[in-house]
PyMOL Python script that loads the backbone (N, CA, C, O; Angstrom):
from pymol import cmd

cmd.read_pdbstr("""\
ATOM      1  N   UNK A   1      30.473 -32.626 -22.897  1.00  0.00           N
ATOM      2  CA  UNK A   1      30.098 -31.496 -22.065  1.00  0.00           C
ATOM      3  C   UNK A   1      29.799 -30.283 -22.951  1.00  0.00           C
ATOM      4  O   UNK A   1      30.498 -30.016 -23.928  1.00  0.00           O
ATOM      5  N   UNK A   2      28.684 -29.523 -22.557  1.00  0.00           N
ATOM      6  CA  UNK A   2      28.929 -28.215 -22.979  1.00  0.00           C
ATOM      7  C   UNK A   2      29.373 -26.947 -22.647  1.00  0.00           C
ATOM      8  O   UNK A   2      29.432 -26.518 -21.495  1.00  0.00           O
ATOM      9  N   UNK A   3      29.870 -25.990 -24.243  1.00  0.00           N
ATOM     10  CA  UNK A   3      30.559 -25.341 -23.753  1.00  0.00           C
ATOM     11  C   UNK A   3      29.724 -24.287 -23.238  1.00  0.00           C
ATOM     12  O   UNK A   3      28.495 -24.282 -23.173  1.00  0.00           O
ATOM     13  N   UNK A   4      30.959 -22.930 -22.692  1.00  0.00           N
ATOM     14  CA  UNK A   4      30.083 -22.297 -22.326  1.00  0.00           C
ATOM     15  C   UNK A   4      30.418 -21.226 -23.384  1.00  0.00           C
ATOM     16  O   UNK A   4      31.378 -21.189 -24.154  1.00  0.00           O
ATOM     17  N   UNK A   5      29.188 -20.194 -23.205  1.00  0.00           N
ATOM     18  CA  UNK A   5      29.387 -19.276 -24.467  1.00  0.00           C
ATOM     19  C   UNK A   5      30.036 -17.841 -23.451  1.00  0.00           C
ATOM     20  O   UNK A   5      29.834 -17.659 -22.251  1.00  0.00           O
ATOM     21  N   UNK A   6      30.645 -17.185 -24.166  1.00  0.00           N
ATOM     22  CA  UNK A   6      30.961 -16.008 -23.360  1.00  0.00           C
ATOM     23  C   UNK A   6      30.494 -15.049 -23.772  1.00  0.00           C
ATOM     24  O   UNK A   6      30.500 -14.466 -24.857  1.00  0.00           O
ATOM     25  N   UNK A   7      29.888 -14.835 -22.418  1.00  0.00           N
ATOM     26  CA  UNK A   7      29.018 -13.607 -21.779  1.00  0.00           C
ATOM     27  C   UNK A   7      29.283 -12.633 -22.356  1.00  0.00           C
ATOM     28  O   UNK A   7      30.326 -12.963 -22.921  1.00  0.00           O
ATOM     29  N   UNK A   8      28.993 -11.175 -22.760  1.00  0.00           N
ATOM     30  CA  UNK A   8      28.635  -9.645 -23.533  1.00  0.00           C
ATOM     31  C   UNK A   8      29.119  -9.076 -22.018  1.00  0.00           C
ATOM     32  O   UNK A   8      28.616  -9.680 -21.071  1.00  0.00           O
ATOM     33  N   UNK A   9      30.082  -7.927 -21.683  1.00  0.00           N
ATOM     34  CA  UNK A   9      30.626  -7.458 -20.680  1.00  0.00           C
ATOM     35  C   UNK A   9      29.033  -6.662 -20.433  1.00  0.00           C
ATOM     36  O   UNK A   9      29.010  -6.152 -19.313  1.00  0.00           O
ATOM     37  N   UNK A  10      28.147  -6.516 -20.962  1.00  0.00           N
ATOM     38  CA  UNK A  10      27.149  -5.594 -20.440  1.00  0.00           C
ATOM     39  C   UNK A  10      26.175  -6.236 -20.108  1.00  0.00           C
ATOM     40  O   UNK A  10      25.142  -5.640 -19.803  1.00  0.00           O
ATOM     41  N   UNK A  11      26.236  -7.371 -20.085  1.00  0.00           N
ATOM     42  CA  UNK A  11      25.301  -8.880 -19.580  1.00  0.00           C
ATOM     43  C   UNK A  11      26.044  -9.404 -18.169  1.00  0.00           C
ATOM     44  O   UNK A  11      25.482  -9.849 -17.169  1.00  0.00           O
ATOM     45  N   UNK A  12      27.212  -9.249 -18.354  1.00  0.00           N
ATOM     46  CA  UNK A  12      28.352  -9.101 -16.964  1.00  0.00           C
ATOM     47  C   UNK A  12      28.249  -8.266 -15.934  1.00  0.00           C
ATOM     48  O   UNK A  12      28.110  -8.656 -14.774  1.00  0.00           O
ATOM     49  N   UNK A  13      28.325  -6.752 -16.374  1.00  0.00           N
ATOM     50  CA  UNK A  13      27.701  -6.169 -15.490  1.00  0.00           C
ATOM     51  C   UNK A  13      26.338  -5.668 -14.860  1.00  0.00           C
ATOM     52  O   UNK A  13      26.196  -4.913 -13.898  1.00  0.00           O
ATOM     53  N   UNK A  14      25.447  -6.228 -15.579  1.00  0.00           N
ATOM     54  CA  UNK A  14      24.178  -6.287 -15.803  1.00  0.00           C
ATOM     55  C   UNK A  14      23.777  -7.367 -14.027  1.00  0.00           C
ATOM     56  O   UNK A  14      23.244  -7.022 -12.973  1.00  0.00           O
ATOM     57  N   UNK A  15      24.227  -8.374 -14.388  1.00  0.00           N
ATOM     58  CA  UNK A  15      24.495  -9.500 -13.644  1.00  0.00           C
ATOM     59  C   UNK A  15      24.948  -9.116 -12.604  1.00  0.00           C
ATOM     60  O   UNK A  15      24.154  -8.959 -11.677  1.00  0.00           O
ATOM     61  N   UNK A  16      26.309  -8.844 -12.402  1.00  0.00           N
ATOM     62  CA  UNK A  16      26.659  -7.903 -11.360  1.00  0.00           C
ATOM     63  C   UNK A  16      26.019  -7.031 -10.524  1.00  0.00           C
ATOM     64  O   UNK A  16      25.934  -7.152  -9.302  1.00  0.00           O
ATOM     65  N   UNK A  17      25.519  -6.052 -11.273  1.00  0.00           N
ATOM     66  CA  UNK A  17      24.419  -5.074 -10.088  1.00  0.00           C
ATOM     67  C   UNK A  17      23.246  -5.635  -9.596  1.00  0.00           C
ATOM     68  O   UNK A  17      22.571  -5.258  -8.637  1.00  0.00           O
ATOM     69  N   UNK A  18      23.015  -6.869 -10.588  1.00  0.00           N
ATOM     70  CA  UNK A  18      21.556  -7.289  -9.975  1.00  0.00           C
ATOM     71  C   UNK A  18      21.802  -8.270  -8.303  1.00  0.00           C
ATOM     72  O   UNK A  18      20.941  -8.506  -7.455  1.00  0.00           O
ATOM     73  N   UNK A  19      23.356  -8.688  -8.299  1.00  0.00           N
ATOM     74  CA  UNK A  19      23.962  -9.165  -7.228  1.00  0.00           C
ATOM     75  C   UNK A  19      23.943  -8.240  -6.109  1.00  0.00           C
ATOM     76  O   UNK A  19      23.325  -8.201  -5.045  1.00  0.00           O
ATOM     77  N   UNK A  20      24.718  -7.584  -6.616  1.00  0.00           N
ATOM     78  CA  UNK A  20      25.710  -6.567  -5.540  1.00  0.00           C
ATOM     79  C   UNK A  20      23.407  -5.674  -5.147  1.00  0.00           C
ATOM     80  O   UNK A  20      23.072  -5.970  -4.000  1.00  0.00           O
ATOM     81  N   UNK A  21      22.662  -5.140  -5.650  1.00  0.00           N
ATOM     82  CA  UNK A  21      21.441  -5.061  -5.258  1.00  0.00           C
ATOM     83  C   UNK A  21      20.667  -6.422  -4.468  1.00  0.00           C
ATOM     84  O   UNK A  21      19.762  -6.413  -3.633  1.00  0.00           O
ATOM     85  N   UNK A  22      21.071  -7.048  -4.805  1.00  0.00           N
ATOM     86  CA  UNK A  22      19.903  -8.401  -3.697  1.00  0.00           C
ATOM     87  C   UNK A  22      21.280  -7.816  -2.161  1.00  0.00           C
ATOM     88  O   UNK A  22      21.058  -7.361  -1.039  1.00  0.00           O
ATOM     89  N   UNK A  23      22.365  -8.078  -2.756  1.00  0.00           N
ATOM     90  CA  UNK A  23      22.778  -8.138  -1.441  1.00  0.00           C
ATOM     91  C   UNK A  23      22.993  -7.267  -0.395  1.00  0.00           C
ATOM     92  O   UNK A  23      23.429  -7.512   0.729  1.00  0.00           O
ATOM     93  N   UNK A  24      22.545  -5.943  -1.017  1.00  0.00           N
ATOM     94  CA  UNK A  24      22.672  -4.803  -0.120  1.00  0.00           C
ATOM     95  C   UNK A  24      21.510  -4.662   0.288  1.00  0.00           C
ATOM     96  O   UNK A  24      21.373  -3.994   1.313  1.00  0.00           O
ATOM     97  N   UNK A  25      20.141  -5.308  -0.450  1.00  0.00           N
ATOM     98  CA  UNK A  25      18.986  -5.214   0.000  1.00  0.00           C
ATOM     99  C   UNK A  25      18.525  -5.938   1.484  1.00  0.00           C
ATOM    100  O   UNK A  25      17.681  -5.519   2.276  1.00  0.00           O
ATOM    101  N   UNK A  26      19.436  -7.268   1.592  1.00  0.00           N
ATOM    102  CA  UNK A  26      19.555  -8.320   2.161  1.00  0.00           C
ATOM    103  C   UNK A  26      20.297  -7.707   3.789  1.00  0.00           C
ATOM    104  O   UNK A  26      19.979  -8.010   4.939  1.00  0.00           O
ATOM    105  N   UNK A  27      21.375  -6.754   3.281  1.00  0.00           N
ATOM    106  CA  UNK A  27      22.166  -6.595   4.346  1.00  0.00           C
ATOM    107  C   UNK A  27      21.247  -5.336   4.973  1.00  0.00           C
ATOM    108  O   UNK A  27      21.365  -5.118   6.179  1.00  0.00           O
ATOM    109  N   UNK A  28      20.312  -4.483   4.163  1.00  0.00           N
ATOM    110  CA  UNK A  28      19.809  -3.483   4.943  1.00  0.00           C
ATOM    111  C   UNK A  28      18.547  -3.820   5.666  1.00  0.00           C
ATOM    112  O   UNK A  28      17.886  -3.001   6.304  1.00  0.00           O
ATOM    113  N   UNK A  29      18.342  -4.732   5.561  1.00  0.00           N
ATOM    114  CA  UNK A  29      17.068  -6.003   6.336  1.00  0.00           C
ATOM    115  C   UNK A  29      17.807  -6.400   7.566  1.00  0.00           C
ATOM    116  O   UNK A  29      17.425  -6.209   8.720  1.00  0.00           O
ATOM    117  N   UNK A  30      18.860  -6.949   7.200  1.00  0.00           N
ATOM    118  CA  UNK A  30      19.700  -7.598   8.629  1.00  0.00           C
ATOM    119  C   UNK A  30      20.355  -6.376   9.699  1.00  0.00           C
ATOM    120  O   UNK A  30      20.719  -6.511  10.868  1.00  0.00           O
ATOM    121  N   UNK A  31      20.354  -5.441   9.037  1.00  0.00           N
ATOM    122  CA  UNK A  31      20.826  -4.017  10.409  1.00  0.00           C
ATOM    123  C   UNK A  31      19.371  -3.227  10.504  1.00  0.00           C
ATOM    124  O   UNK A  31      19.448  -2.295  11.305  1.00  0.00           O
ATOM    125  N   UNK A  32      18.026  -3.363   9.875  1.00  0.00           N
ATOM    126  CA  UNK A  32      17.084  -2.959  10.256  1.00  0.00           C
ATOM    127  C   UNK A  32      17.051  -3.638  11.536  1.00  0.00           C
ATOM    128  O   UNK A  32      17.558  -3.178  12.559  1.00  0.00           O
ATOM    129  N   UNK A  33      16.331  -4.942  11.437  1.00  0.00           N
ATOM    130  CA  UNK A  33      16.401  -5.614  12.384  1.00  0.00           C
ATOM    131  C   UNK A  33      17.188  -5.744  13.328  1.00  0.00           C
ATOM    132  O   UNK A  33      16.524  -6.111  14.298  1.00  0.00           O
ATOM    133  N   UNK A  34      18.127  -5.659  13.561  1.00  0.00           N
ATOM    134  CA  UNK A  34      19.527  -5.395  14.342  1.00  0.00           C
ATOM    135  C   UNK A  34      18.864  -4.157  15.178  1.00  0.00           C
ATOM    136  O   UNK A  34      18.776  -4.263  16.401  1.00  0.00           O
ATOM    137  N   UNK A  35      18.434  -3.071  14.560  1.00  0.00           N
ATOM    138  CA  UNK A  35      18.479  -2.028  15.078  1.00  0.00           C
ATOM    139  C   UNK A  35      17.017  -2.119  15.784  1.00  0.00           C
ATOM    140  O   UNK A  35      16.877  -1.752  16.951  1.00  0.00           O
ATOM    141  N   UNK A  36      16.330  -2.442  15.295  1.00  0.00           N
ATOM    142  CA  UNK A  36      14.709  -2.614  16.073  1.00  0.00           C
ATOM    143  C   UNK A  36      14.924  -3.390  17.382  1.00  0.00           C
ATOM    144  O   UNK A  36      14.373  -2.859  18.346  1.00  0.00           O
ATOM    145  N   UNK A  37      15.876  -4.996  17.749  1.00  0.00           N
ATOM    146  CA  UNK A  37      16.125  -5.440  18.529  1.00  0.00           C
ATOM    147  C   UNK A  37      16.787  -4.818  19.265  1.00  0.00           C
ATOM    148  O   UNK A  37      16.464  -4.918  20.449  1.00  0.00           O
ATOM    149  N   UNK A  38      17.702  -4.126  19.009  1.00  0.00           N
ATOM    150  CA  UNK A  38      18.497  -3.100  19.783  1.00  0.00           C
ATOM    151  C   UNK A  38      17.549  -2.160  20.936  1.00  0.00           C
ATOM    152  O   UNK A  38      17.641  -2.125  22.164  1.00  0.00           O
ATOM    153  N   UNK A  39      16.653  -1.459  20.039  1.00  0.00           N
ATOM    154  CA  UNK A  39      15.736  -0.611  20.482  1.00  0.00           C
ATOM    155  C   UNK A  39      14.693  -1.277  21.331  1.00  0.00           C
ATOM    156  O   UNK A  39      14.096  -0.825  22.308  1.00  0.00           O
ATOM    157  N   UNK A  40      14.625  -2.148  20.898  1.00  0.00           N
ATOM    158  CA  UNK A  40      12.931  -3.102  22.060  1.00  0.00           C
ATOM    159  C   UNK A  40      13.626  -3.885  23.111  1.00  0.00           C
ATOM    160  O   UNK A  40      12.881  -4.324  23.988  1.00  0.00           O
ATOM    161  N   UNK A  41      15.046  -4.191  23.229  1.00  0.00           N
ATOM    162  CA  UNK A  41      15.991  -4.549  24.335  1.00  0.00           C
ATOM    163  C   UNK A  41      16.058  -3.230  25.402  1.00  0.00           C
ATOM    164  O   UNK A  41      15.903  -3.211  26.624  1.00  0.00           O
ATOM    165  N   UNK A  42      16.355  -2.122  24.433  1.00  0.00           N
ATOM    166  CA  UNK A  42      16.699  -1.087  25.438  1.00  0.00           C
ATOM    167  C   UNK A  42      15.850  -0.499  25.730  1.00  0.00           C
ATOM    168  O   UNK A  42      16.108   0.409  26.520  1.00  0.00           O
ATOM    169  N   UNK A  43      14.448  -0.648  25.306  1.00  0.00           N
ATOM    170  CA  UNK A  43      13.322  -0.084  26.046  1.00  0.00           C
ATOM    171  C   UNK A  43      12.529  -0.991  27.326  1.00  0.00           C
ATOM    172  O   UNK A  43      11.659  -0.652  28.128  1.00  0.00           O
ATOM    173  N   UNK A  44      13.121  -2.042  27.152  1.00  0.00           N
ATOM    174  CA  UNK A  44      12.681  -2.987  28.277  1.00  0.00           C
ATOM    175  C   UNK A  44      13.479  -2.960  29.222  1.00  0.00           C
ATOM    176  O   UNK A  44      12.848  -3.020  30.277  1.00  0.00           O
ATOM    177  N   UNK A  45      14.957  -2.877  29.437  1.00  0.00           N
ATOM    178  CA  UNK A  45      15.654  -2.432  30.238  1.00  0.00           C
ATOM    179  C   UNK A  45      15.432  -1.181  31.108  1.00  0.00           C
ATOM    180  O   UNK A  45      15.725  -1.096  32.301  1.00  0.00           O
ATOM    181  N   UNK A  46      14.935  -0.327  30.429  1.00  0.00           N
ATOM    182  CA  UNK A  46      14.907   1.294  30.673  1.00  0.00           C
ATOM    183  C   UNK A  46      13.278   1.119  31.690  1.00  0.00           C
ATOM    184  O   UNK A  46      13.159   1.695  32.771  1.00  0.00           O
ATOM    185  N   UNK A  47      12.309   0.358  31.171  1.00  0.00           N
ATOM    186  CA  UNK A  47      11.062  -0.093  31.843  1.00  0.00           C
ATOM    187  C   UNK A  47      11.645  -0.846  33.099  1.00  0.00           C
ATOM    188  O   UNK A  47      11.421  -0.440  34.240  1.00  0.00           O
ATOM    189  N   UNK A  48      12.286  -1.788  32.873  1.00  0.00           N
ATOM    190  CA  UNK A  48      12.652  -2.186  34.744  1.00  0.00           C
ATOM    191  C   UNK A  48      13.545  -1.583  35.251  1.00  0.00           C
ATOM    192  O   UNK A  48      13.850  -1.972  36.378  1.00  0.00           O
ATOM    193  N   UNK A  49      14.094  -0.769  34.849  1.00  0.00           N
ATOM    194  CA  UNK A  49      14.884   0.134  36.059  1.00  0.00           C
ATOM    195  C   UNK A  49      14.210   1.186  36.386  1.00  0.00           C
ATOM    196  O   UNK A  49      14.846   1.998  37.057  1.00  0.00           O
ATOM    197  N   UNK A  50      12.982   1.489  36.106  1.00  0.00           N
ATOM    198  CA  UNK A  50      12.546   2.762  36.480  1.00  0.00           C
ATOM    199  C   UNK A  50      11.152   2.411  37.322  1.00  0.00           C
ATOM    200  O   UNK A  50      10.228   3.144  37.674  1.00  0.00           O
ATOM    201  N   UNK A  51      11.428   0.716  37.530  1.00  0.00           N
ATOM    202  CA  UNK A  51      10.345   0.185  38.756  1.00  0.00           C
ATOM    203  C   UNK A  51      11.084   0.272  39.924  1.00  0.00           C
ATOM    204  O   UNK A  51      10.577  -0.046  41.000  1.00  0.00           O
TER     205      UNK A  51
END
""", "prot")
cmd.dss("prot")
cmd.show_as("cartoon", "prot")
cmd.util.cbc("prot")
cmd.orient("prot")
């Protein structure tokens, strides 16, 4: 097997932010959307009650 070599702590955190960035990018996509559905639910609601 091979080994593994260990990582430079600034290749670590390097790594790290490029994570912790996909995933906040990821999560501000999923409450955009959240929030657009929110809004096109409650504008269709607001359209049949005011028939």
């Amino acid at each position: 097997m091979a080994e593994k070599k260990p990582q430079k702590s600034g290749q670590i955190s390097s790594h790290r932010e490029d994570r912790l960035k996909a995933s906040l990018k990821a999560n501000m996509a999923r409450r955009k959307a959240q929030a657009k559905a929110r809004a096109v639910k409650q504008d269709t609601t607001t359209e049949e009650s005011e028939r």
